[in-house]
C-alpha atoms as one frame of an Amber mdcrd trajectory, in Angstrom:
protein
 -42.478 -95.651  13.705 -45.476 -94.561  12.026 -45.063 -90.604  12.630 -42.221
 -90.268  11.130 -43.053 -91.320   7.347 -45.866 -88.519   7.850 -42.847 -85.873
   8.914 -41.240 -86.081   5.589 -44.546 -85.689   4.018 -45.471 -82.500   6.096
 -41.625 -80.905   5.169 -42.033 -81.602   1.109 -45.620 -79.296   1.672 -43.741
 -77.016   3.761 -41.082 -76.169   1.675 -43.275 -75.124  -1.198 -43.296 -71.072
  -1.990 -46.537 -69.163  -1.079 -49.018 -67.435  -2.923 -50.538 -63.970  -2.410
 -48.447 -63.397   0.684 -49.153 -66.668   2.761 -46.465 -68.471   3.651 -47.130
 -72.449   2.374 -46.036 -73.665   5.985 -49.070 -72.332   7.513 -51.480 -73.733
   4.939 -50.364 -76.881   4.931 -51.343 -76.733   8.639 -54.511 -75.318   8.026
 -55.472 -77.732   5.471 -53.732 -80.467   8.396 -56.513 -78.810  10.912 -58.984
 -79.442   8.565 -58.522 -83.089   8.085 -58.350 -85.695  10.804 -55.374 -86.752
  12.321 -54.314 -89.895  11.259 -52.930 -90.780  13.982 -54.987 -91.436  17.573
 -53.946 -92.300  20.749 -54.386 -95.391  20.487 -50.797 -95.220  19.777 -48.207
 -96.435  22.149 -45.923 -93.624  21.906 -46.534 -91.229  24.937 -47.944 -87.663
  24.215 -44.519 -86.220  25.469 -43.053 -87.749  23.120 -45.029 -86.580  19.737
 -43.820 -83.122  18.573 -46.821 -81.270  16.719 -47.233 -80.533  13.346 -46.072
 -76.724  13.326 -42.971 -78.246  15.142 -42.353 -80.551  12.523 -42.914 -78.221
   9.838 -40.556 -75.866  11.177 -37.665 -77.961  11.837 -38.579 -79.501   7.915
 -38.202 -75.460   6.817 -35.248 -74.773   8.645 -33.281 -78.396   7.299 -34.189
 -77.421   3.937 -32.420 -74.002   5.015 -29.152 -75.922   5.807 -28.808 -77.616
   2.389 -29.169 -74.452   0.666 -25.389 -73.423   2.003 -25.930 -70.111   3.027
 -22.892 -68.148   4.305 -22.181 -66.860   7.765 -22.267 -63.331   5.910 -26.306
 -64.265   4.633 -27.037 -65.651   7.887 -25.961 -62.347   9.721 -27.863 -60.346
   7.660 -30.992 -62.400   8.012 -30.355 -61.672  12.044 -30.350 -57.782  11.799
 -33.444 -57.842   9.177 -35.277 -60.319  11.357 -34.390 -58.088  14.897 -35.564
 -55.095  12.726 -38.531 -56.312  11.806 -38.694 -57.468  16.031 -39.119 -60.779
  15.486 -37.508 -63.438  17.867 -35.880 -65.814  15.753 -34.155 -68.983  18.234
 -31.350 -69.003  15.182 -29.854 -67.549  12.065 -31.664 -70.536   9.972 -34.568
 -69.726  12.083 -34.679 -65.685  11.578 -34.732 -66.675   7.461 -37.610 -69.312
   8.202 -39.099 -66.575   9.819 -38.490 -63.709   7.350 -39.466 -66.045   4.290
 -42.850 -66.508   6.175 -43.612 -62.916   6.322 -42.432 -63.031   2.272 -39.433
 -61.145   3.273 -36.200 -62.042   0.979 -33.346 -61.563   3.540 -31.245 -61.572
   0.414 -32.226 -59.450  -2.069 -30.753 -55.598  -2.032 -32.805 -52.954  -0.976
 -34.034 -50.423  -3.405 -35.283 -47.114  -2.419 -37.518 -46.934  -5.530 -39.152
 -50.281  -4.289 -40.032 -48.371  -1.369 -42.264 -45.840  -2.823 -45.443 -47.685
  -2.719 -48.367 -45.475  -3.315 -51.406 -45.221  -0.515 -54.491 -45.426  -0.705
 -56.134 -42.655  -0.895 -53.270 -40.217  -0.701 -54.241 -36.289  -1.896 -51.828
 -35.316  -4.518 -49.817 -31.801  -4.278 -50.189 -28.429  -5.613 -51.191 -28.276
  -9.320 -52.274 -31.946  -9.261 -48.545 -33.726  -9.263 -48.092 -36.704  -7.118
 -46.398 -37.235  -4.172 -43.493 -39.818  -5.173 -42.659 -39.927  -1.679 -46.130
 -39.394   0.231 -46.641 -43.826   0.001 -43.469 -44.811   2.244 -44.530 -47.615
   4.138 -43.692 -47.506   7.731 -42.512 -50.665   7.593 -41.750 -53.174   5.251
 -43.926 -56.000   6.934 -46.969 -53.405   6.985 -50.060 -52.734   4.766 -47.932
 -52.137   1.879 -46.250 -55.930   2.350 -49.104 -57.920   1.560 -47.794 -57.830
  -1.943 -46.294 -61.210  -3.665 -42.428 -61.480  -3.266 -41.451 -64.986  -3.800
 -42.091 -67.521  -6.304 -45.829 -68.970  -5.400 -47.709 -71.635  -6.210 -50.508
 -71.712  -8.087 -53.591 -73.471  -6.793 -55.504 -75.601  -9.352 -58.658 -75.308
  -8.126 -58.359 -71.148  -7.908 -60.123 -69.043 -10.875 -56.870 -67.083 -12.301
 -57.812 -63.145 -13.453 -55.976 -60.612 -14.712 -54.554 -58.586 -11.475 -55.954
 -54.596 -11.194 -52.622 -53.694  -9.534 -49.803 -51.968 -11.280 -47.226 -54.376
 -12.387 -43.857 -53.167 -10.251 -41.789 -52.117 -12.937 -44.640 -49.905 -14.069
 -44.836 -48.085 -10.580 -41.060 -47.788 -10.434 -40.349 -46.169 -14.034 -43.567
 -43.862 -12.671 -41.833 -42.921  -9.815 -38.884 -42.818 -11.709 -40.638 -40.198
 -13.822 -42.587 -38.116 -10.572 -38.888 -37.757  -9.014 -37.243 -36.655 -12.116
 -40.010 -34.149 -12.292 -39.122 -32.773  -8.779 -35.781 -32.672  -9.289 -36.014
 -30.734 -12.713 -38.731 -28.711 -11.057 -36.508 -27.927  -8.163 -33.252 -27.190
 -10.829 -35.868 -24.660 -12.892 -36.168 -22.882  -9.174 -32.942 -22.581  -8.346
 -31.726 -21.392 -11.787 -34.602 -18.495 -11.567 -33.840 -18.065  -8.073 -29.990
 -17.660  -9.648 -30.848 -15.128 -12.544 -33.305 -12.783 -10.633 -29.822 -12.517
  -7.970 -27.730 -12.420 -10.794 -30.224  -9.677 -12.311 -30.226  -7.608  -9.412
 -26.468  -7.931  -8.381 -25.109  -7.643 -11.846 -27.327  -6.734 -14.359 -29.060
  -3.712 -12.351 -26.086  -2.178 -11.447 -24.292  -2.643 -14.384 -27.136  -0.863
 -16.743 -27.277   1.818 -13.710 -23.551   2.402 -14.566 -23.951   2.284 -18.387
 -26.383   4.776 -18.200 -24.418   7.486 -16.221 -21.330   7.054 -18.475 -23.270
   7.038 -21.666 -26.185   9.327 -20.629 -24.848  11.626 -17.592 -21.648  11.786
 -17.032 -20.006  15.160 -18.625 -17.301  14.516 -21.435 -13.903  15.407 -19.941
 -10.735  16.945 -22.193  -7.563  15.500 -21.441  -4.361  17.399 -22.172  -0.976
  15.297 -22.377   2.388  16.629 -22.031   5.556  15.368 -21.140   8.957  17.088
 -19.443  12.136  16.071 -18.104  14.658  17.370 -15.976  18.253  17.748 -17.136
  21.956  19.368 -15.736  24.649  21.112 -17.355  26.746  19.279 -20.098  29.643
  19.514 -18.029  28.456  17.515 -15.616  29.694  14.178 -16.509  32.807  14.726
 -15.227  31.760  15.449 -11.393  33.718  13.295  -8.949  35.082  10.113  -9.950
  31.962   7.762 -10.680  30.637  11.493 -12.748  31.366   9.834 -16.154  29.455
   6.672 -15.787  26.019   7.376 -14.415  23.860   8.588 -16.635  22.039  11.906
 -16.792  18.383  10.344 -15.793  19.895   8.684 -12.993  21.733  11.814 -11.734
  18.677  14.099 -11.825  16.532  11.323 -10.305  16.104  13.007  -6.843  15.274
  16.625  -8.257  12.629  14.332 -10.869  11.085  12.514  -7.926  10.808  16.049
  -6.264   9.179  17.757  -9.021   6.759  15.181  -9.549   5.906  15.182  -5.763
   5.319  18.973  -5.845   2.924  19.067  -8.775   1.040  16.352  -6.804   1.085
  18.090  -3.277  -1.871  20.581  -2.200   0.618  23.549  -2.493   0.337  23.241
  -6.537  -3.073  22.598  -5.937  -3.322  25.598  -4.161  -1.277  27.790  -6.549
  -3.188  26.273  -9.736  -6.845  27.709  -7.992  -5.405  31.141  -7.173  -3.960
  31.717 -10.530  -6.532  30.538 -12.910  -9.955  29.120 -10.542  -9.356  25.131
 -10.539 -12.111  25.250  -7.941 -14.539  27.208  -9.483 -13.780  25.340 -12.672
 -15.388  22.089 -11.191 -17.818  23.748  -8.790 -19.869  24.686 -12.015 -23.761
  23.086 -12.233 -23.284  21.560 -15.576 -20.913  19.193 -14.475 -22.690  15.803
 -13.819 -23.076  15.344  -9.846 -20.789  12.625  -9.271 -17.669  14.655 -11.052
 -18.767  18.163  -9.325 -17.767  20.000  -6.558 -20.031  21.615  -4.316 -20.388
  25.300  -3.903 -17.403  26.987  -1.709 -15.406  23.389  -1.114 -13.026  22.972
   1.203  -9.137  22.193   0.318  -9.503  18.268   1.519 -12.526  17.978  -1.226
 -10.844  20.130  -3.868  -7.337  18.046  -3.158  -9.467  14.865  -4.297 -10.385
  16.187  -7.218  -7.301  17.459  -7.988  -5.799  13.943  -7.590  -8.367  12.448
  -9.323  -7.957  15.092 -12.746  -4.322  15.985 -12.617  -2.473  12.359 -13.035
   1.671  12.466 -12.971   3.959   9.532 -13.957   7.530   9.892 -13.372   9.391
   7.086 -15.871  12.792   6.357 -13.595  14.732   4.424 -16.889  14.032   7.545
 -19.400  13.760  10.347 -16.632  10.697  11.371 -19.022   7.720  13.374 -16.451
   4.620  12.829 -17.958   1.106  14.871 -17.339  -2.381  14.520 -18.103  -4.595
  17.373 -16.678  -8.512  16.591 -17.313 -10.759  19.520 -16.997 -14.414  20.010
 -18.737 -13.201  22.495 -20.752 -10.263  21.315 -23.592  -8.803  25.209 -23.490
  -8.755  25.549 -19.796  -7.126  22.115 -19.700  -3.958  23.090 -21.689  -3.860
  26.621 -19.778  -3.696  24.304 -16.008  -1.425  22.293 -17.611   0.877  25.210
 -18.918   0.689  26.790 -15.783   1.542  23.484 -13.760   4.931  23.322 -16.073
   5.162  27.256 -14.614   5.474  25.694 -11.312   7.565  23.010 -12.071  10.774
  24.745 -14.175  10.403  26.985 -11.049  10.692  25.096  -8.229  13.839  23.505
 -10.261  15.228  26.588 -10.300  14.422  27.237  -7.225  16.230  23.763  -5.995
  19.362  24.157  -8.094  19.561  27.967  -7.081  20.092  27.327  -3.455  22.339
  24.787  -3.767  24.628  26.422  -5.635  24.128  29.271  -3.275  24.810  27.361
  -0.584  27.974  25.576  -1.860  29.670  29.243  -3.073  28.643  30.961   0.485
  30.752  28.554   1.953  33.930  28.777  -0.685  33.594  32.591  -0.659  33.689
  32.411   3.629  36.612  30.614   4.040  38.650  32.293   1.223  37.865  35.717
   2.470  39.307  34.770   6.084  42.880  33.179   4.684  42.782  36.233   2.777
  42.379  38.565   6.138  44.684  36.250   8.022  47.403  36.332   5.501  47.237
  40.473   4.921  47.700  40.359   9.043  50.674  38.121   8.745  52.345  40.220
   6.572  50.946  43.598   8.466  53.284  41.632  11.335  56.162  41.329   9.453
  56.427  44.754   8.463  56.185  46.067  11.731  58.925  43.619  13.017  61.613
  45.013  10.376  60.221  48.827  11.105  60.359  48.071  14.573  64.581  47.815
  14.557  67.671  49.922  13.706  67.739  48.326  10.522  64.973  46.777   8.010
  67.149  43.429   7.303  68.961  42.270  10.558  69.467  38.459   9.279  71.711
  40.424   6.224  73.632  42.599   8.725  74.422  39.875  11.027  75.375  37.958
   7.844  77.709  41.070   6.812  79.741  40.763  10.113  79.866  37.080  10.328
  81.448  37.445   7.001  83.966  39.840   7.649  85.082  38.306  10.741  85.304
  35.176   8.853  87.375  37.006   6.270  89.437  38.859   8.832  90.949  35.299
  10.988  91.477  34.230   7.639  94.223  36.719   6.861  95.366  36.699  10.918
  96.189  32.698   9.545  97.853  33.707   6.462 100.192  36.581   8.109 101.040
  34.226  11.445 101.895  32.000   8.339 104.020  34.642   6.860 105.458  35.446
   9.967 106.895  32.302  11.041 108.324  31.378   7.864 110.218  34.554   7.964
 111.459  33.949  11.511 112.603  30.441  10.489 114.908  31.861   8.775 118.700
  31.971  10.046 119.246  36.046   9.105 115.563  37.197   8.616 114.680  40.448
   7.335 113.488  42.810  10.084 111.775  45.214   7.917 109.453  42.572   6.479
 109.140  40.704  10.307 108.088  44.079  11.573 105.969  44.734   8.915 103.990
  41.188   9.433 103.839  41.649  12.907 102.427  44.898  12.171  99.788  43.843
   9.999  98.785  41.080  12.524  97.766  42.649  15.094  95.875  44.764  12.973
  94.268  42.221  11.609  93.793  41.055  15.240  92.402  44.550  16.724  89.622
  44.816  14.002  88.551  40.754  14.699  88.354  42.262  18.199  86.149  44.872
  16.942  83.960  42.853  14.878  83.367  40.525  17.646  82.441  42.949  20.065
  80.165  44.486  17.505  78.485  40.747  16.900  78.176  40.239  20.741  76.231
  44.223  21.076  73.841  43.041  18.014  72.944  39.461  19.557  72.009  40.862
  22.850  69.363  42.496  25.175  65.666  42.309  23.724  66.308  44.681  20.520
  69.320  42.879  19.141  69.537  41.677  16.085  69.332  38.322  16.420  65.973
  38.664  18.696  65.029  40.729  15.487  65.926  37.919  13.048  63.912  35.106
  15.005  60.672  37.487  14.941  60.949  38.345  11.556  61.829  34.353  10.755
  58.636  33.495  12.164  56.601  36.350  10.848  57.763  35.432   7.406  57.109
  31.491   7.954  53.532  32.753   9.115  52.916  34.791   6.162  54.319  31.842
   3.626  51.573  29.919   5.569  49.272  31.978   5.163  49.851  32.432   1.892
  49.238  28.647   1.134  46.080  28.637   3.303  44.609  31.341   0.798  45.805
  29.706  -2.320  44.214  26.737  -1.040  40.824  28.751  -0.625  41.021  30.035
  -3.992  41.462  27.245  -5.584  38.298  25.937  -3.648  35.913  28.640  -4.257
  36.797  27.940  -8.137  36.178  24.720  -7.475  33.024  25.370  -5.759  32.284
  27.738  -8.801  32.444  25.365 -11.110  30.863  22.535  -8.963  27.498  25.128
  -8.698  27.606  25.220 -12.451  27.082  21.847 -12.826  24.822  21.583 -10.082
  22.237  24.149 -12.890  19.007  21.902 -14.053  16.931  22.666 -16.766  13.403
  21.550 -17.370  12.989  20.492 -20.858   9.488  20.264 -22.446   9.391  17.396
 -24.893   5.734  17.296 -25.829   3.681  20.575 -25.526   0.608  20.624 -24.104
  -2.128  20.955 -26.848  -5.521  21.745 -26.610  -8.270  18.483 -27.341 -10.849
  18.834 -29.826 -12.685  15.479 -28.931 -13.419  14.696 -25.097 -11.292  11.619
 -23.503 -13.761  10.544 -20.610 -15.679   9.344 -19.898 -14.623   5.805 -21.741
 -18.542   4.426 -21.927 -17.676   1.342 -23.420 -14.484   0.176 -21.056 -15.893
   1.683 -17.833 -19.170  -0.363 -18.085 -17.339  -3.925 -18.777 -15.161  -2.656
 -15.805 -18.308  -2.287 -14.023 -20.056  -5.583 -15.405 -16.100  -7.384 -14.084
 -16.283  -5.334 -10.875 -20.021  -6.201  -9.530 -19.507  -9.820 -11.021 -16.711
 -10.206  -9.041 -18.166  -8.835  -6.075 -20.775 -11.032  -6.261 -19.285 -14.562
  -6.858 -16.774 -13.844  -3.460 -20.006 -12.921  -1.397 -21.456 -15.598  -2.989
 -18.539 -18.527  -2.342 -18.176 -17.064   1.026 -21.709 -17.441   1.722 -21.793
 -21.013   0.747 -18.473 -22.098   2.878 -19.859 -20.593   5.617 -23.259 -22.655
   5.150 -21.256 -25.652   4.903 -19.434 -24.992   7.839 -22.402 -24.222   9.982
 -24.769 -27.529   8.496 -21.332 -29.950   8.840
């Protein structure tokens, strides 16, 4: 009955805070060791029975833990912090007994900045800066855990100084301030690191370029002109969709041809046998990037060519338009004069064969209608030479017509005749007389159809003749048509090749410069500046998603 009056007293000592890092549990028992037990064993109570004072205290600590109403959540936590720091805790009440008597708050958030603690005798870095992060504890129960961190009690009997150590709000805005110092010292690294990149990426190359195209680069004379390509007037009549095309649409192909020929190495080729285009660019006081070197071969001089000689063909005006560069403004106009040469005379050249082609065939076919129909009518001459007479059809006609005459009268007299023998006392005289005239009339339609049946037979008759010289005429009328019908074709041919005629019109002359064109010093180094700058940033991004994918 006695001990447990003396219980309560050791759990209100127990539950007091601790000061300087000792927990109060353990000096109440010290200052319990130090006195003498009130209690003997005289007692009656066995020893079994009598739990010790650290017991005691514990289980005082750990009720006083209950009534504080700590979640399941706090009481987890105090678990993992108390396995971390590898203590063995018999409970969650008992791992934040434990914890609190190492002056561990289970509770409280952790703050990296509370963690940079600084050690004794740490060296600081290069040019005398300390190391913010040189002092990490290795654990928070270590050396660097002997520092207060819960409410204490003051002893009364203690002498109280002022403390040497750095308060901790001190040695956090100090290593506050040593991190911000990294950090900007690490930013002013990167951004030189950035510029001397930038410097030698960009910068470098773009003065490099600034000073060929303001210093070195030889001033080049442009000379513009423009052309176009046009048909005859008559033209817009041509087939039945002629009226509604327009004239830049119709001469599209030959413009598109024209403009492909003074781009092709055969103009090229043309250009440095008439007036030197290589030797023109070959020259040694052309800049080295712009020259050619000394007996070039067509590839190289093509390039150039390309490069100097730029043609636009504009399909909704059917305007040509030129720009020939050369180091010299005079020789510039004369390539460009001499490249129109080329051009009016390969459309010449184009229109010329077409029409050529279309009259060849018109002029062909009309010249053999025109043999065929003068042997047609060679035929038919023979045919009516060839017989006893030169028109059979009209002397067959002649006897069909005179026998048809002939039975005629032989109707009329056997008319005649029996009316006068129906009478009761005819006259003889006029009887004999119509029976006379009868068969004459009979005896010469005898004759006449003997004569018909000698003309219309054997192979020479008349009526043979008549069918050969029917079909010899049908053949020439034939013919006849066939080489109207080629007539009218090579006229229409004729006039078809007329319209097919282009012209090349020249709309702007080309005119010497008096002031060079390129090179454009200005423009060409901010294209430069845009170019490497460009060039740089994708390397750059690429660089740094490939990093990222690597490190992730």
């Amino acid at each position: 009955m006695t001990t447990k009056p003396k219980a309560r007293k050791f759990r209100i000592k127990r539950s007091t805070p601790t000061i300087g890092g000792a927990p109060a549990d353990e000096s109440a028992s010290a200052e319990q060791k130090s006195q003498p037990a009130p209690q003997s064993k005289s007692q009656d109570a066995p020893a079994g029975n009598v739990a010790s004072p650290q017991q005691v205290a514990s289980e005082n600590t750990i009720d006083a833990i209950r009534q504080e109403g700590l979640t399941g959540r706090q009481l987890r936590m105090a678990r993992r912090l108390a396995q971390k720091y590898e203590l063995a805790p018999t409970s969650d009440f008992d791992a934040v007994r434990l914890l609190r008597a190492k002056g561990i708050d289970p509770f409280q958030r952790t703050n990296m900045l509370e963690l940079v603690v600084p050690q004794a005798g740490a060296e600081a870095h290069e040019g005398g800066a300390p190391d913010a992060f040189a002092s990490l504890p290795a654990q928070l129960g270590g050396a660097g855990a002997d520092r207060v961190k819960l409410p204490q009690t003051v002893p009364v009997k203690k002498q109280q100084l002022p403390s040497t150590e750095v308060s901790p709000a001190e040695r956090r805005a100090r290593d506050i301030q040593n991190i911000q110092r990294d950090i900007t010292r690490r930013r002013r690294k990167k951004m030189g690191l950035l510029l001397v990149r930038l410097a030698f990426f960009v910068t470098l190359p773009t003065l490099l370029a600034g000073y060929y195209f303001y210093a070195i680069a030889t001033p080049m004379y442009a000379t513009k002109s423009e052309f176009l390509i046009i048909q005859n007037e008559g033209s817009g009549g041509a087939g039945p969709l002629g009226g509604l095309l327009p004239t830049q649409f119709a001469t599209n192909a030959d413009s598109i041809a024209t403009q492909g020929f003074l781009q092709s190495k055969d103009a090229m080729l043309r250009l440095d046998r008439d007036v030197g285009f290589k030797s023109h660019f070959a020259q040694d006081w052309i800049d080295p990037i712009q020259r050619l070197k000394t007996n070039p071969t067509n590839e190289e001089a093509y390039k150039v060519y390309r490069k100097f000689v730029k043609i636009g063909y504009d399909p909704t005006e059917g305007m040509i338009r030129m720009e020939v560069v050369a180091a010299d403004p005079e020789l510039s106009a004369t390539f460009s004069r001499q490249l129109i040469e080329y051009a009016e005379e390969r459309v010449n050249n184009l229109s010329q064969k077409k029409r050529e082609d279309q009259m060849r065939d018109a002029r062909k076919g009309f010249e053999e209608a025109e043999e065929q129909r003068r042997a047609a009518q060679e035929a038919l001459v023979r045919l009516q030479l060839a017989g006893s007479t030169l028109d059979p059809e009209g002397v067959i006609a002649t006897l069909r017509g005179q026998i048809s005459t002939i039975e005629t009268q032989i109707i009329q007299k056997e008319i005649e005749l029996a009316s006068l023998l129906n009478n009761a006392r005819p006259n003889q005289s006029r009887v004999d007389g119509a029976r006379s005239t009868l068969n004459i009339l009979k005896e010469q339609l005898k004759i006449l159809n003997n004569r018909m049946t000698d003309v219309s037979k054997g192979e020479n008759s008349l009526a043979e003749l008549s069918v050969r010289v029917q079909i010899a005429q049908a053949d020439l009328a034939g013919r006849d048509m066939m080489l109207q019908s080629a007539l009218q074709q090579m006229e229409q041919s004729r006039v078809e090749a007329n319209r097919q005629v282009r012209y090349l019109t020249i709309a702007v002359e080309p005119v010497a410069s008096e002031a060079p064109s390129y090179p454009r010093a200005f423009e060409n180094t901010i294209l430069a500046f845009i170019v490497f700058a460009g060039i740089y940033l994708m390397v750059s991004l690429t660089a740094s998603i490939l990093r990222e994918q690597v490190t992730s």
